[in-house]
C-alpha positions, 0 to 999 in steps of 0.5 A: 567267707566272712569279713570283718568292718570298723566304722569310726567317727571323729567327734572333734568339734571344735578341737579339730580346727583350733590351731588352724585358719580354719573357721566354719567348720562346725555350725552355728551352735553345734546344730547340724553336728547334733542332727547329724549325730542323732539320725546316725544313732537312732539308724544304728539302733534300728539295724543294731550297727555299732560304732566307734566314736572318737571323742575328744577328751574336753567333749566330756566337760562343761568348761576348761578345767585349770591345770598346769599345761604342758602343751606348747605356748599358745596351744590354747589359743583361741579356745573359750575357757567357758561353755561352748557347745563346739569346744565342750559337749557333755550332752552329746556324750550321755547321748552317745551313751543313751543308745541301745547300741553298744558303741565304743567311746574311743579316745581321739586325746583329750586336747586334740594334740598332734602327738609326733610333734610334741614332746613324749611327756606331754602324749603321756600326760594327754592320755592321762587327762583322757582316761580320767574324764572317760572315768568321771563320765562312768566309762572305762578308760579307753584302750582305742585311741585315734591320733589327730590327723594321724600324727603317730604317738611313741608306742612306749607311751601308748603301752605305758597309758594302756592304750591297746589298739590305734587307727593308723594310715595304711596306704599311700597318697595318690600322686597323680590327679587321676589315679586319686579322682578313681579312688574318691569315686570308684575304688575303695583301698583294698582290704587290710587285716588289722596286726600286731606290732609292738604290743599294739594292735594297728588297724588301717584306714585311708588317708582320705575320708571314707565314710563320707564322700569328697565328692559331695559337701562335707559340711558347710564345705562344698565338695572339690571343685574336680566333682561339682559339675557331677549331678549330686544323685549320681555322686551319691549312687556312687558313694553309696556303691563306694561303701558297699564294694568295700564291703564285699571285697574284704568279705570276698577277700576274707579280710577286713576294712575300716572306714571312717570321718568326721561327725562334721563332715557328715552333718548335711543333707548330701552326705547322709542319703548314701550312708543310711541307705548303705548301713542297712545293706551293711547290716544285711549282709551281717545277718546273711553271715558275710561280714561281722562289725566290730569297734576297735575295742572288739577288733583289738580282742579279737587281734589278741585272741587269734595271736595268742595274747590274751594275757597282754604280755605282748611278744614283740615279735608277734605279728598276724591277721585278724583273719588268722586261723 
């Protein structure tokens, strides 16, 4: 039995935040998101784990560009038109591409745009930007996009931008406090096999954060009130078995899982522990054969490769499992 496991990472910054009252999210100079990101690189390059990482499209640039904007009035708002490391971030892009890993630089937009609320052409236009900056980095435009906070985008423009996979919410919030206390802690969503529908490969992730744990600090945030009476060891040994079960299950299941979270969520010292101890077990059990890790770029090939279209002509009626025989 062989499962198959995506691992993405939301590289947003700033960009995440800026349309929010949010403040604080991102450290002081981009610091801790720098050392977060360098132990998690250099951990993958010793277990030879890759990653998709979601990048925000004015990451890759030193400043804001002019340019006439479709975005809503005050989209821009309190974004700096000049170097700031937690709106424009080129160093942390050529250090992504600096690995001996080859991760994926998937797009996450190129302005952080909340897709089902603004109008199709601006989706279309924001795709665009995405893929020319990807260019200008020397990468290939991004067929994998993960859509801020999950907001769907028309499907007809994803196709139109040559955008060929998406990650999207696969399960349902927990309505009840303690149904949703025992999936933070002890039950990973189940498996779910990535499908294609309507000429897009759909691979599903939790709501939630699932690489990190709610249940410890995520960032300078402290972790939910409901977990800080719970000794930090023993919410770490939990995540960490958290991670691991998820795992086993979609190997047992012959099946597939996608975990994910912020780069900003990660970047303490309460998260990592679980997370570096859990991706050597990860890559144990690639080597023993019981599961494959493959970015959304791979993910999608394979998806398409199984369901016959390879050619990217999709048969809208076309749906199945990546585990498809």
């Amino acid at each position: 039995m062989t499962g198959v496991v995506t691992l993405s990472v939301e590289i947003e910054l700033g960009w995440g935040y800026h349309d929010l009252d949010h403040d604080g999210r991102v450290s002081e100079d981009r610091d801790q998101e720098d050392v977060a990101l360098d132990r998690l690189l250099d951990r993958c390059d010793e277990l030879d784990v890759p990653f998709t990482f979601d990048v925000v499209g004015h990451l890759f640039q030193e400043r804001r560009p002019a340019y006439d904007s479709p975005y809503p009035d005050g989209w821009f708002d309190g974004v700096p038109d000049g170097p700031d490391p937690a709106f424009y971030a080129p160093d942390m892009i050529e250090r992504l591409k600096r690995t001996d890993v080859d991760h994926e630089l998937c797009t996450h937009t190129y302005s952080h745009t909340l897709c089902s609320q603004v109008d199709p052409d601006v989706v279309a236009w924001d795709l665009q930007r995405a893929a020319d900056v990807h260019r200008a980095a020397g990468e290939p435009a991004p067929v994998s996009l993960v859509p801020p906070r999950h907001s769907p985008p028309p499907r007809d423009v994803l196709r139109d931008a040559g955008i060929e996979i998406v990650r999207t919410v696969g399960y349902d919030r927990e309505s009840k406090r303690v149904h949703k206390l025992r999936r933070l802690l002890f039950e990973p969503p189940p498996p779910k096999a990535p499908r294609l529908v309507d000429g897009v490969v759909e691979t599903y992730c939790a709501p939630f954060t699932t690489l990190t744990a709610s249940s410890l600090a995520s960032g300078s945030e402290p972790p939910l009130a409901m977990f800080r009476c719970v000794p930090r060891r023993l919410r770490q040994r939990l995540h960490e078995r958290y991670l691991t079960r998820a795992v086993e299950t979609a190997a047992e299941q012959d099946s597939y899982t996608h975990l994910w979270c912020h780069l900003h969520d990660m970047a303490n010292d309460s998260q990592w522990p679980p997370i570096r101890s859990f991706l050597g077990t990860l890559a144990e059990l690639r080597d023993r054969g019981a599961v494959e890790v493959l970015p959304m770029v791979a993910l999608n090939d394979r998806v398409r490769d199984r369901t016959g279209e390879t050619d990217r002509q999709s048969d809208d009626r076309v749906v199945q499992s990546v585990k498809t025989p």
